[in-house]
C-alpha positions as CSV (number, residue, x, y, z in Angstrom):
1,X,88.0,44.0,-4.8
2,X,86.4,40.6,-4.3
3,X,85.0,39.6,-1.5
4,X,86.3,37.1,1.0
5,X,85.5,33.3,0.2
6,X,82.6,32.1,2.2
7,X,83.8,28.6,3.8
8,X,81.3,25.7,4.8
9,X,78.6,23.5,2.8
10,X,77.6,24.6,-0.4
11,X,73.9,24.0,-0.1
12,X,72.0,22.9,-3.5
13,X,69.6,25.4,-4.7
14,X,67.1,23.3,-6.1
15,X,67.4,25.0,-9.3
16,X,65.9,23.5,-12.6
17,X,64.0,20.7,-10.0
18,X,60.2,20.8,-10.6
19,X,58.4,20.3,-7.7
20,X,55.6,20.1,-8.9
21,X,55.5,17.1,-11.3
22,X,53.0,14.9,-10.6
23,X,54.2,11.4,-9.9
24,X,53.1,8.6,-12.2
25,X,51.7,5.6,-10.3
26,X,52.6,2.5,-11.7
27,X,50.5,0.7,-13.9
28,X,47.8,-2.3,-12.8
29,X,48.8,-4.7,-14.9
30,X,46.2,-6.8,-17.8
31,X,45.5,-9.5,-14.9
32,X,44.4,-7.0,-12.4
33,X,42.2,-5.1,-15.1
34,X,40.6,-7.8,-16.0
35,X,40.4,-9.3,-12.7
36,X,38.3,-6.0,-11.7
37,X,36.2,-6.2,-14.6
38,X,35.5,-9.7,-14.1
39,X,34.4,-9.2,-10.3
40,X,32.2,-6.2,-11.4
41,X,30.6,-7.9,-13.9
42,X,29.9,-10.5,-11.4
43,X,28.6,-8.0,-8.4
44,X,26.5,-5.6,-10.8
45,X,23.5,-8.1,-11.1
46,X,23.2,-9.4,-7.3
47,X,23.4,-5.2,-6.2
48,X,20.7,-5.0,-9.4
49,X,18.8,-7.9,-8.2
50,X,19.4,-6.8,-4.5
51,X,17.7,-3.2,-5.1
52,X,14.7,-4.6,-7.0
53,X,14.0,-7.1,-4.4
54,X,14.0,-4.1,-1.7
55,X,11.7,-1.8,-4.0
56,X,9.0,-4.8,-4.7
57,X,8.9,-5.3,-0.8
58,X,8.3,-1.8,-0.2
59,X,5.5,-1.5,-2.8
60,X,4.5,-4.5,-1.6
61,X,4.2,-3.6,2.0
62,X,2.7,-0.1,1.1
63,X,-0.4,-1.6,-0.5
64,X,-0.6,-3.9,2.6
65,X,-0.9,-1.3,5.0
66,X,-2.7,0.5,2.3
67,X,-5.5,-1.8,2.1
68,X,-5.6,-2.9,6.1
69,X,-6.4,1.3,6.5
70,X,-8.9,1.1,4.1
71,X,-10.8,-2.1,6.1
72,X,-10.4,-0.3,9.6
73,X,-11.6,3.1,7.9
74,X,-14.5,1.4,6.4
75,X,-15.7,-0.4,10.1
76,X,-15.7,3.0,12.1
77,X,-17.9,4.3,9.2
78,X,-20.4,1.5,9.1
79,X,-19.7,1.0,13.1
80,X,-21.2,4.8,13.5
81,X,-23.6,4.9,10.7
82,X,-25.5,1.8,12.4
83,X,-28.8,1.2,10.6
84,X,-28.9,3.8,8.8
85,X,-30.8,3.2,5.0
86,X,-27.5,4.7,3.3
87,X,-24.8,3.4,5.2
88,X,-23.6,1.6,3.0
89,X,-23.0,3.8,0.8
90,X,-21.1,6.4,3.2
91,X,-19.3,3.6,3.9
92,X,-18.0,2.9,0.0
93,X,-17.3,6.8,0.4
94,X,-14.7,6.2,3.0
95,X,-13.0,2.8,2.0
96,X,-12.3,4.8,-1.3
97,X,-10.7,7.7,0.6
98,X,-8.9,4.7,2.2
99,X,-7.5,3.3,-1.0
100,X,-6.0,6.2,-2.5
101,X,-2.7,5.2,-2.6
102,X,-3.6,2.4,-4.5
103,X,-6.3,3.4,-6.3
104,X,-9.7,1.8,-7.3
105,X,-8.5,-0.2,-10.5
106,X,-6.3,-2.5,-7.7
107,X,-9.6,-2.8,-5.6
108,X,-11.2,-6.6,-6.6
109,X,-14.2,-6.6,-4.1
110,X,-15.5,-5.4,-0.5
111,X,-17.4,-7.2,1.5
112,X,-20.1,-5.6,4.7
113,X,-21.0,-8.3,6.5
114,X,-22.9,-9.3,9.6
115,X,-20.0,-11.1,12.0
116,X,-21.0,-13.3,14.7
117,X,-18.3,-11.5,17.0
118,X,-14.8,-9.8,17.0
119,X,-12.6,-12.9,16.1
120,X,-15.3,-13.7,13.0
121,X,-13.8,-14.3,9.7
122,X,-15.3,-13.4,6.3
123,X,-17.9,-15.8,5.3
124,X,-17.0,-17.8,2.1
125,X,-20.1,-17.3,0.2
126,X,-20.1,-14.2,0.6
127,X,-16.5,-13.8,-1.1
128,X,-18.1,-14.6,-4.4
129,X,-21.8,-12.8,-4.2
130,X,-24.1,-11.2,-1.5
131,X,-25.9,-13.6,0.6
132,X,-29.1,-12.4,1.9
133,X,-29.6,-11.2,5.5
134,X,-25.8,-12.1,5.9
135,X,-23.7,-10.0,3.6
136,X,-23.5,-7.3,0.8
137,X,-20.6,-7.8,-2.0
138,X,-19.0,-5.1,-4.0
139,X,-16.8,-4.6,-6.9
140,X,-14.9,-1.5,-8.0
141,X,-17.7,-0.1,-10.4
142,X,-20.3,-0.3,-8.1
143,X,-18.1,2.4,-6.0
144,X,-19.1,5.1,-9.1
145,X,-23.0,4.1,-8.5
146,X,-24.7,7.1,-7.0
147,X,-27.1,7.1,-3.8
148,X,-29.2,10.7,-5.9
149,X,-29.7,11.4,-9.2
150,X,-29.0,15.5,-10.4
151,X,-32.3,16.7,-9.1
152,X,-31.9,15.0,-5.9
153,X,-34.1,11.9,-6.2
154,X,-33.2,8.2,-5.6
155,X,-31.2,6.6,-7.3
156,X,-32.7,2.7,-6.1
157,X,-28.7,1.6,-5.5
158,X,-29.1,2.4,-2.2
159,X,-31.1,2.8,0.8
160,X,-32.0,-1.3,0.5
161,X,-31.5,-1.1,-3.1
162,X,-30.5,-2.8,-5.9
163,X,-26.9,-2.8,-4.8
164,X,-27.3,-3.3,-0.9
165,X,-31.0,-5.2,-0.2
166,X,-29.3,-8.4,0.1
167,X,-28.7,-7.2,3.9
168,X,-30.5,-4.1,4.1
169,X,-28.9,-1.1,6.5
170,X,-32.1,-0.6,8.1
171,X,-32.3,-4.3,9.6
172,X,-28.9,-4.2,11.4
173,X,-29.7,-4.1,15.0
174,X,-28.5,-1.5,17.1
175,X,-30.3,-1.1,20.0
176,X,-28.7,-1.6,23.4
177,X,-31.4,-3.8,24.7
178,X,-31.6,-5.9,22.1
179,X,-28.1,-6.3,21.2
180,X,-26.1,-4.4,18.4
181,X,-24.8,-6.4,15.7
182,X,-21.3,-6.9,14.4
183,X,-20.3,-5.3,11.5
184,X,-16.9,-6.6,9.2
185,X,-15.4,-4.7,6.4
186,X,-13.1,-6.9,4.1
187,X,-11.5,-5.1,1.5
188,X,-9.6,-7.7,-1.1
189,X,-6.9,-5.8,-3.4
190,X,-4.5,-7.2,-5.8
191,X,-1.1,-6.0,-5.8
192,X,0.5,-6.5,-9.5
193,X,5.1,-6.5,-9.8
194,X,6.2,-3.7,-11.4
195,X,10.0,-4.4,-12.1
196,X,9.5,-8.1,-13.8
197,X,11.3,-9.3,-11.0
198,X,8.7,-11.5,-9.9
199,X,5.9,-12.7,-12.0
200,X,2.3,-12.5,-11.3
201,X,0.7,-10.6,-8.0
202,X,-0.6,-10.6,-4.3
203,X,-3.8,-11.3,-3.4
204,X,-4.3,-9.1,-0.4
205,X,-7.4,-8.6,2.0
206,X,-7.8,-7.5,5.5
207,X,-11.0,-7.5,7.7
208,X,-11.9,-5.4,10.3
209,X,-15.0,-6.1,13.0
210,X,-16.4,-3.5,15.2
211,X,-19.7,-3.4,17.1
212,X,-22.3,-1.3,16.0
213,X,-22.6,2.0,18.1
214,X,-25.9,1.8,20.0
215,X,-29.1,4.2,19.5
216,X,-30.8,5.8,22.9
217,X,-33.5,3.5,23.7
């Protein structure tokens, strides 16, 4: 026999409905596409031009730093080597060490000079060639002269040489009674654009001044 009738709301079974159909969004219309496009195509270069701007600055300010490290390096050598006959060249040692990050084919001259006090600024003739009893001038190459040959003996670039006679080591003063000299280090570099955002280069140079150390009189 058939069962009783059930009374009340027939619910819908949701048969044959898929659920799971995605919904299609409406579509932007030729204006807004092109609109979007245009706005991109006006964006892309200042974001190009904005990134290349950041990365030249950042070079930029690395081989700043870079070559203000290398100065102050270079002083406390020649500040603690004093009057010694190869100082100078201990001193080339470091500044190189110092100028890593750049490298020695950025490196356009350094200058050891003898300052008339802490606030002293590099002499102009010496910026151009070694003055005597004043200042010793050097270029990249002369950072791949040696102070001994293989077996040990003089080379004559150093030690009042060829390369730094024009003020010799062993005339810097350092004795407390007398007075010990001022010493400056200026290192000038060149920093070259890489992206072709901006043409040409930086000069940059940096001097640092320190006092000699005194000997035990």
């Amino acid at each position: 026999m058939p069962g009783p009738e059930r009374s009340g709301t027939v619910r819908d079974s949701g048969v044959g409905v898929d659920s799971a159909a995605p919904t299609r969004r409406p579509r932007r219309p030729r204006s807004e596409r092109g609109a979007a496009l245009l706005e991109a195509a006006l964006v892309t270069p200042v974001f190009i031009l904005i990134v290349f701007g950041i990365l030249e600055i950042g070079l930029l300010f690395r081989d700043s730093l870079t070559t203000d490290n290398a100065s102050r390096e270079g002083a406390r050598a020649a500040s603690t080597r004093g009057n010694e006959s190869d100082a100078d060249y201990y001193v080339l040692r470091t500044i190189e060490h110092g100028l890593e990050a750049m490298g020695l084919e950025r490196l356009e001259y350094v200058v050891i000079f003898r300052a008339t006090g802490p606030g002293a600024t590099l002499p102009g003739a010496c910026a151009t060639a070694s003055q005597g009893g004043l200042c010793n001038r050097y270029t990249a190459a002369d950072f791949f002269a040696e102070l001994d040959d293989s077996s040990g003996n003089d080379t004559g670039n150093f030690r009042c040489g060829t390369l730094d006679s024009s003020w010799c080591p062993t005339t810097r003063e350092t004795s407390l009674s007398a007075g010990t000299d001022f010493i400056g280090i200026h290192v000038q570099t060149r920093h070259d654009f890489v992206t072709g955002m901006f043409s040409g280069g930086n000069d940059l140079g940096e001097t640092t001044i320190l006092r000699l150390e005194p000997d035990e009189d």
